[in-house]
C-alpha atoms as an extended CHARMM CRD file, in Angstrom:
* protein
*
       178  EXT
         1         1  UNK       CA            -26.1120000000      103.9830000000       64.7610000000  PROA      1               0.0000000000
         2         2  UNK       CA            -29.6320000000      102.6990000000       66.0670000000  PROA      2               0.0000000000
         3         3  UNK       CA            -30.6670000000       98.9280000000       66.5090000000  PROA      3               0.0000000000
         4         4  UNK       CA            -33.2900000000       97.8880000000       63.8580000000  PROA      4               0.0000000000
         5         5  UNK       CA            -36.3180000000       97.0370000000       64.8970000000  PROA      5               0.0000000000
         6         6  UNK       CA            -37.9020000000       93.6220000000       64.2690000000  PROA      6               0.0000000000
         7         7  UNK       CA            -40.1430000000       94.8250000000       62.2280000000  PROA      7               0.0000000000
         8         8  UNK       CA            -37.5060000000       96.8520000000       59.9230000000  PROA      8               0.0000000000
         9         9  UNK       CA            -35.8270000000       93.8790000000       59.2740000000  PROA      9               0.0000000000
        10        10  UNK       CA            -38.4680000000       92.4950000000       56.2930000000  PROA      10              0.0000000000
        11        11  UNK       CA            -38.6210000000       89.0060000000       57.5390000000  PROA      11              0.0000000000
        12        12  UNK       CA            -40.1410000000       86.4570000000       55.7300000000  PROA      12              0.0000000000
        13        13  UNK       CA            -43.4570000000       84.3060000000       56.1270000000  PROA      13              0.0000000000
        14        14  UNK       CA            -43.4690000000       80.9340000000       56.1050000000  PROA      14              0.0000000000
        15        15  UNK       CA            -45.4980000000       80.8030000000       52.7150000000  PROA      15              0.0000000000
        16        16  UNK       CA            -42.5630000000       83.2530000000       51.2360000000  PROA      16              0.0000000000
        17        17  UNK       CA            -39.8360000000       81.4010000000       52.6640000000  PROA      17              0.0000000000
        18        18  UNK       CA            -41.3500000000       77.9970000000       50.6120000000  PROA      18              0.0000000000
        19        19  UNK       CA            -41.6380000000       79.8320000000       47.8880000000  PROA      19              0.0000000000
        20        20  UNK       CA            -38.4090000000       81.0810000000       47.3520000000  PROA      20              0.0000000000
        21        21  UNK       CA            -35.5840000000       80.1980000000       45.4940000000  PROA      21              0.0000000000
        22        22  UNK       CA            -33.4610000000       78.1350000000       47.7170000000  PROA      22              0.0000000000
        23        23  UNK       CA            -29.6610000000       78.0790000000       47.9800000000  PROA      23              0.0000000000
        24        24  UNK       CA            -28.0620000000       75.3090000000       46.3630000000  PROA      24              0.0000000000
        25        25  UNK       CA            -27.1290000000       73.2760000000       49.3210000000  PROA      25              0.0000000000
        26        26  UNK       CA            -28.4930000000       70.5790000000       51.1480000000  PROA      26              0.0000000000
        27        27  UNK       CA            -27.3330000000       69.2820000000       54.2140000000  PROA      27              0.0000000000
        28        28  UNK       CA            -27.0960000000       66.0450000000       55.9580000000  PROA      28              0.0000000000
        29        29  UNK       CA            -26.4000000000       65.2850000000       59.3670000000  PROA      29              0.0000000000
        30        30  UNK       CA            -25.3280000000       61.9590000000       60.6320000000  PROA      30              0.0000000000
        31        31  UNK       CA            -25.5720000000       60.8160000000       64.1130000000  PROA      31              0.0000000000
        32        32  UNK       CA            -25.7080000000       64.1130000000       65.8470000000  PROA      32              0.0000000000
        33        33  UNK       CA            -26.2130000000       63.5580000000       69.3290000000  PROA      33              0.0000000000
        34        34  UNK       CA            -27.2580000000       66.9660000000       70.1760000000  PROA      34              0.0000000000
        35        35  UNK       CA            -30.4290000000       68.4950000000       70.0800000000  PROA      35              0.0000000000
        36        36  UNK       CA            -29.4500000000       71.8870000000       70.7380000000  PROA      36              0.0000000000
        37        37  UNK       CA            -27.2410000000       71.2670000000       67.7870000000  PROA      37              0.0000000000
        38        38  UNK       CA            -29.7460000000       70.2030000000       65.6600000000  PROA      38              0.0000000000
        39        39  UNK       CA            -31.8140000000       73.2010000000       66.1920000000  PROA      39              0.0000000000
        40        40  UNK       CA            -28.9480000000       75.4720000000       65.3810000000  PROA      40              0.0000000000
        41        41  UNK       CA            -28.1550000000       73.7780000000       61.9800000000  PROA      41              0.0000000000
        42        42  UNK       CA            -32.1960000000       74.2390000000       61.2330000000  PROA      42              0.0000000000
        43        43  UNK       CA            -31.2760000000       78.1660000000       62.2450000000  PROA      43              0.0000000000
        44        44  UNK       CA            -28.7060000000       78.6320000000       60.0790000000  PROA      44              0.0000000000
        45        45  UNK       CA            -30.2590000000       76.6740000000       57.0140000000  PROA      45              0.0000000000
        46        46  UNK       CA            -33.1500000000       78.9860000000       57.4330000000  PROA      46              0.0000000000
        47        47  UNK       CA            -31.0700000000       82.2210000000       57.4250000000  PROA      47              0.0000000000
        48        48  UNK       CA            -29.1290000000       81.5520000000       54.2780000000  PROA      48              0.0000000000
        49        49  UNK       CA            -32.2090000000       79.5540000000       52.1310000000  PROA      49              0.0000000000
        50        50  UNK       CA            -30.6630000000       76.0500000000       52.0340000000  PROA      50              0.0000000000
        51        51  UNK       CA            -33.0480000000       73.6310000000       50.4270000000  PROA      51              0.0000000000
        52        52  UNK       CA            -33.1230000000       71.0740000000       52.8360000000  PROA      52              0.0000000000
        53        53  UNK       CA            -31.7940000000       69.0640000000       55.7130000000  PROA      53              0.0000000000
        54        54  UNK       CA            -31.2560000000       65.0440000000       55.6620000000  PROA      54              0.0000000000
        55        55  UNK       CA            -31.6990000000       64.1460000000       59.3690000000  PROA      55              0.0000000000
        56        56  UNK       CA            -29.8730000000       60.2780000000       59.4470000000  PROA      56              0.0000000000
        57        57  UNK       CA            -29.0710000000       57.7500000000       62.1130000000  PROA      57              0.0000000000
        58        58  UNK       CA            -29.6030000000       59.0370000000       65.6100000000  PROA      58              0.0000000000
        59        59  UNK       CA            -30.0540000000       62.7070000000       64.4820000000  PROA      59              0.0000000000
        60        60  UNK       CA            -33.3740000000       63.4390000000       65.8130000000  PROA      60              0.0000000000
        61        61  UNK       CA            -35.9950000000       64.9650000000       64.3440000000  PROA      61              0.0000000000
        62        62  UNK       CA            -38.7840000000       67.6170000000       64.4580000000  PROA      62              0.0000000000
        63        63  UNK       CA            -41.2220000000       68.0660000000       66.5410000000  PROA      63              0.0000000000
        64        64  UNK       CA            -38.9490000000       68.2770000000       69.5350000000  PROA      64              0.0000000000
        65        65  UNK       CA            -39.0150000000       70.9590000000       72.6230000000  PROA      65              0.0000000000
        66        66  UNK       CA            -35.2390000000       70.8050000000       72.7810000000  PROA      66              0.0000000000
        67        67  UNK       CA            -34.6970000000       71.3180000000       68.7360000000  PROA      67              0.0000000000
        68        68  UNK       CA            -37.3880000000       73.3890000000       68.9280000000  PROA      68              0.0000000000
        69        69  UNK       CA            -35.2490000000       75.8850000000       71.5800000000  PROA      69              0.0000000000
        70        70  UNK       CA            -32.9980000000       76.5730000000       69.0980000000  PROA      70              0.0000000000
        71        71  UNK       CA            -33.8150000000       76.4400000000       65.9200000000  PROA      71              0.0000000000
        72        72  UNK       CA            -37.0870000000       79.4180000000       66.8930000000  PROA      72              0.0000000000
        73        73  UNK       CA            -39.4360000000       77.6310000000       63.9730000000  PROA      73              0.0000000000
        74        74  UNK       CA            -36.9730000000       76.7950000000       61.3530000000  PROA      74              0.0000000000
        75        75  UNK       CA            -38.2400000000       73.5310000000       61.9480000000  PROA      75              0.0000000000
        76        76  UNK       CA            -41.4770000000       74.7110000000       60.0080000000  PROA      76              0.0000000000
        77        77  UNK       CA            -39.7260000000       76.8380000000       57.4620000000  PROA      77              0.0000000000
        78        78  UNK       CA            -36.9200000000       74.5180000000       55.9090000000  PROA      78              0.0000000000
        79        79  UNK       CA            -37.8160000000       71.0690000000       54.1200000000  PROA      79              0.0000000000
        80        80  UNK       CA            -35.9690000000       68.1470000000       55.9590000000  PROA      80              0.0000000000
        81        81  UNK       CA            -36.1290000000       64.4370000000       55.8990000000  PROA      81              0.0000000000
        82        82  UNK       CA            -34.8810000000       61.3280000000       58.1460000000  PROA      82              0.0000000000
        83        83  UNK       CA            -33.3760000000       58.7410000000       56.7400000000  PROA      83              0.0000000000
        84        84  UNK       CA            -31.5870000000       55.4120000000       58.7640000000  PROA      84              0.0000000000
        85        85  UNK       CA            -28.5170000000       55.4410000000       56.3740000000  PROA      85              0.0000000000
        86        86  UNK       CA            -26.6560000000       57.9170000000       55.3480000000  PROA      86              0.0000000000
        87        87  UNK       CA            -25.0170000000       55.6640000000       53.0360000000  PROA      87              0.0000000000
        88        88  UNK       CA            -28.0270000000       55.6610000000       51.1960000000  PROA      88              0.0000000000
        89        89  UNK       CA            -28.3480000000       59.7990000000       51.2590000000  PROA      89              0.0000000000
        90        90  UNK       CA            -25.6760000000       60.1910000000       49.5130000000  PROA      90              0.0000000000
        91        91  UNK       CA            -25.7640000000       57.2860000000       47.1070000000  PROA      91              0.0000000000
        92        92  UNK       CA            -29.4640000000       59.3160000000       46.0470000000  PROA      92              0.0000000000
        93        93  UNK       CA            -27.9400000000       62.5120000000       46.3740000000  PROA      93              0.0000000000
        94        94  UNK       CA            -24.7450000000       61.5810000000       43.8550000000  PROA      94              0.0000000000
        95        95  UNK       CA            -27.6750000000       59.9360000000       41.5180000000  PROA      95              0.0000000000
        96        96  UNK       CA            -28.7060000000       63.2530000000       41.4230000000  PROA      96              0.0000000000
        97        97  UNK       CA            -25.9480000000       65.0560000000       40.1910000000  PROA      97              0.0000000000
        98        98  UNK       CA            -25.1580000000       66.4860000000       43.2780000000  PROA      98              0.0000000000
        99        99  UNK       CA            -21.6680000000       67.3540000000       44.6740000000  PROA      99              0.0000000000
       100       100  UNK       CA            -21.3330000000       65.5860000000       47.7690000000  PROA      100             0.0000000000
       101       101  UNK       CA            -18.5140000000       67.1010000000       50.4280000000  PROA      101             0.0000000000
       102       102  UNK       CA            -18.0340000000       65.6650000000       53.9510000000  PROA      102             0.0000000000
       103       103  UNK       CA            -16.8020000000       68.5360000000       56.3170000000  PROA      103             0.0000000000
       104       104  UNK       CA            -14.1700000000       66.4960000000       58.0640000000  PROA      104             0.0000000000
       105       105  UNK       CA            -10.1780000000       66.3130000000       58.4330000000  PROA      105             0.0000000000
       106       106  UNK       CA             -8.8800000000       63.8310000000       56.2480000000  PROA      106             0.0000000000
       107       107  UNK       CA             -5.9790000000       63.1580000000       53.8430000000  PROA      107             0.0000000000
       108       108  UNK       CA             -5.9320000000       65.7460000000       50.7340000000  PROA      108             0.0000000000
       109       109  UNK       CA             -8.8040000000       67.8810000000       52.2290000000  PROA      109             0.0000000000
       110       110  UNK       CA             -9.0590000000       71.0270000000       50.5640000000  PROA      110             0.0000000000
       111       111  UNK       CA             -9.2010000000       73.8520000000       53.5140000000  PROA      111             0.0000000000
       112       112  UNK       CA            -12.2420000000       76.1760000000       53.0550000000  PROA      112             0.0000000000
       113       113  UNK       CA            -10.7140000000       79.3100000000       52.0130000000  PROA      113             0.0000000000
       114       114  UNK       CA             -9.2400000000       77.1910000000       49.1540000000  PROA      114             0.0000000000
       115       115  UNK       CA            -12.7300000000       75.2750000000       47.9530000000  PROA      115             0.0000000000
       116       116  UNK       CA            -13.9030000000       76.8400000000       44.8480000000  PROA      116             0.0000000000
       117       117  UNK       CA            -17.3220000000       76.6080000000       43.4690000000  PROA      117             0.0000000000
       118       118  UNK       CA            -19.3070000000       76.0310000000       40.9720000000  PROA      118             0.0000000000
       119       119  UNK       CA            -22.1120000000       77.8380000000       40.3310000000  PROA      119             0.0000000000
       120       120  UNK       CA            -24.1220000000       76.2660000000       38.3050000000  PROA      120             0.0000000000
       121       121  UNK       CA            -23.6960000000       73.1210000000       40.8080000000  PROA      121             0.0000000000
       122       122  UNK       CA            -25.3460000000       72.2240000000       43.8840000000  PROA      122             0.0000000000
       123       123  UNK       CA            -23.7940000000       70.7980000000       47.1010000000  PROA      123             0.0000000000
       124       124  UNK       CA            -24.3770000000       68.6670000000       49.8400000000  PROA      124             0.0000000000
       125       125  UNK       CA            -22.5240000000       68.7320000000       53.1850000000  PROA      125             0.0000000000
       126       126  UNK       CA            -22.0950000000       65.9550000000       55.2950000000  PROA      126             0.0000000000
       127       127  UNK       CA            -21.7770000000       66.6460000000       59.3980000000  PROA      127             0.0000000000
       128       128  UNK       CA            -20.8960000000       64.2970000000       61.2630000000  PROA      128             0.0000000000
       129       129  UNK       CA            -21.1500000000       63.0840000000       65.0180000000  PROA      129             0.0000000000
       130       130  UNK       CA            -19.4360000000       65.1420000000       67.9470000000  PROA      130             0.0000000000
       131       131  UNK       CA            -17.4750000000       62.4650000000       68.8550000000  PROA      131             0.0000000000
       132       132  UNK       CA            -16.5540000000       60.5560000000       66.0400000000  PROA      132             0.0000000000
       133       133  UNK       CA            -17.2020000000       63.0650000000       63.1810000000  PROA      133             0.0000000000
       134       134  UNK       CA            -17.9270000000       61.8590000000       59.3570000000  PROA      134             0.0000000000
       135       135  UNK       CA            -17.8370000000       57.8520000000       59.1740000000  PROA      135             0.0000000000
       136       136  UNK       CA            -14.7190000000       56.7000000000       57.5240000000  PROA      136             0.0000000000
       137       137  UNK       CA            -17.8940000000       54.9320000000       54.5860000000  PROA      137             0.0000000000
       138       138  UNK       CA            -19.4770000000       57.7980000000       54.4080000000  PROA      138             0.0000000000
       139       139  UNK       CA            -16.5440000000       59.7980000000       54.0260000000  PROA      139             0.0000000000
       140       140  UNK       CA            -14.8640000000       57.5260000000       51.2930000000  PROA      140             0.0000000000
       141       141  UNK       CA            -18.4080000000       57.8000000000       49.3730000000  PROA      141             0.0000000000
       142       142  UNK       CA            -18.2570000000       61.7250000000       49.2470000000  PROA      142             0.0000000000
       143       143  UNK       CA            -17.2320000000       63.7010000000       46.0220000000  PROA      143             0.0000000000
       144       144  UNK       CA            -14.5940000000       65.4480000000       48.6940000000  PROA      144             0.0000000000
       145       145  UNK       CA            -13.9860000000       66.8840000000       51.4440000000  PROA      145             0.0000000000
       146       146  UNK       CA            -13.6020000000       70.2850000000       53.1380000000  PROA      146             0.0000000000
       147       147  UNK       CA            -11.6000000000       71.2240000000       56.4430000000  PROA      147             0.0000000000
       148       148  UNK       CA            -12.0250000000       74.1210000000       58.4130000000  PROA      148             0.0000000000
       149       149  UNK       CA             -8.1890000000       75.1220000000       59.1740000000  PROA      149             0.0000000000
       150       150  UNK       CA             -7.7730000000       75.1390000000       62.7700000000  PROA      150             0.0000000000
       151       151  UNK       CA             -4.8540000000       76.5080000000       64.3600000000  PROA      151             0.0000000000
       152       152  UNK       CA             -5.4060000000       76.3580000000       68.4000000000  PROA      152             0.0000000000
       153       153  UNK       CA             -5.0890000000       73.2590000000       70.6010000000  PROA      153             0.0000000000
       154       154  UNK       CA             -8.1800000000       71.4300000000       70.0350000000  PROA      154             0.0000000000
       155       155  UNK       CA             -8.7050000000       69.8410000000       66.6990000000  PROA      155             0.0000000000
       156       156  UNK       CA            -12.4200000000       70.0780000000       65.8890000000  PROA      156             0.0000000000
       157       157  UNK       CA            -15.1740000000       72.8580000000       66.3620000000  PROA      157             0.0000000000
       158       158  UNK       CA            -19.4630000000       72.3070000000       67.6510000000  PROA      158             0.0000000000
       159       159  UNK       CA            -20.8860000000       71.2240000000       64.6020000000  PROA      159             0.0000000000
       160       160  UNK       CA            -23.3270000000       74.2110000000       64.7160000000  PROA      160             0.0000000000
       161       161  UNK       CA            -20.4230000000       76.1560000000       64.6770000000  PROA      161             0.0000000000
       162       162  UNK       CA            -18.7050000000       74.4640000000       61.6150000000  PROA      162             0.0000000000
       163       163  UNK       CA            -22.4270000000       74.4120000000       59.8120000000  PROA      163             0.0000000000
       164       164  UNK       CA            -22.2570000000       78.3340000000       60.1280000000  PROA      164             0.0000000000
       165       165  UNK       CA            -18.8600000000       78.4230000000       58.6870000000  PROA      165             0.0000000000
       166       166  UNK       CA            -18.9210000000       76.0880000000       55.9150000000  PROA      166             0.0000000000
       167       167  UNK       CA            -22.2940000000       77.0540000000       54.8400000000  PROA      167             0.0000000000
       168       168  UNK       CA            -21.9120000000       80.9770000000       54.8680000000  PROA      168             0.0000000000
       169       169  UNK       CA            -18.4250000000       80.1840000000       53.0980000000  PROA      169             0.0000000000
       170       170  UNK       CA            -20.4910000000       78.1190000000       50.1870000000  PROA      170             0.0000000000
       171       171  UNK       CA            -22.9240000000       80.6310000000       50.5840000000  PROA      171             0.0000000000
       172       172  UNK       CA            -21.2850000000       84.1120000000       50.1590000000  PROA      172             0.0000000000
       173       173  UNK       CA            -19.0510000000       82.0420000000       46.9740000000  PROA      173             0.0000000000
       174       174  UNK       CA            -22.3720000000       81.6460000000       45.5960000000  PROA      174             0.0000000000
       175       175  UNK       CA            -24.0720000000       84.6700000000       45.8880000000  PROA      175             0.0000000000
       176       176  UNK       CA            -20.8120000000       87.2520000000       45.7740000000  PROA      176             0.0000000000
       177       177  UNK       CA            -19.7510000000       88.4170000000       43.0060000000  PROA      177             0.0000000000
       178       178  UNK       CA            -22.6970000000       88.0880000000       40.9860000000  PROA      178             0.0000000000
């Protein structure tokens, strides 16, 4: 077995990356506190082709030297937006047709493994703050909502590390089997 080499690995340009079909997912962050965080989510929305990224409250936003440490130029790469109110995000979002899931642990949450999708749909996850998670009116304004089971003693994960999960979930439903 031999590491590939960066330049086996057929990466895209920026022009190519704009110009392809996008994954039907859109995410929105609300009050994330962390830029770190931030740059990670742009990371992983660039890996898997999501078609944008709703930056809303406090979320910061691009050009930043700390977002910028993570997310390694995503922030040129995937389409984003800020917006004061998430409220209103999703309010657009749902005018558009689109399925609207806050990732957050709530009454009659469907786990992950469990979601099913459609795939002629297209879906927008809500993240929430690292403290306080998906507001209780932003949450009640979602189509649903999606928990990551958990089974160890704390009772939420980074939400870089529940972006990954929930969107390579959505994204490997989507994609696999064709």
């Amino acid at each position: 077995m031999r590491k590939l080499e960066n330049s086996e690995l057929e990466r895209k340009s920026i022009e190519d990356f704009k110009k392809s079909e996008k994954t039907p997912i859109i995410l929105v962050l609300d009050d994330v506190r962390s830029l770190h965080n931030i740059g990670s989510v742009f990371r992983t929305a660039d890996a898997f082709l999501i078609e944008k990224i709703y930056l809303c409250g406090i979320t910061a936003t691009p050009p930043n030297k700390e977002i910028h440490k993570t997310a390694l130029g995503a922030t040129e790469t995937v389409a984003w937006e800020h917006n004061e109110s998430v409220l209103e995000v999703i309010h657009n979002l749902k005018k558009e047709k689109i399925t609207t899931l806050a990732i957050e642990q709530v009454q009659s949450a469907v786990f992950l493994q469990d979601f099913k999708v459609e795939k002629d749909m297209k879906y927008a996850l809500v993240f929430g703050n690292e403290v306080h998670g998906v507001s209780q009116e932003a949450v009640a304004l979602c189509d649903g909502c999606i928990e990551i089971p958990q089974l160890g003693t704390k009772h939420s994960l980074n939400i870089s590390v529940s972006a990954g999960i929930v969107v390579w979930d959505l994204f490997q439903k989507l994609h696999w089997p064709k």
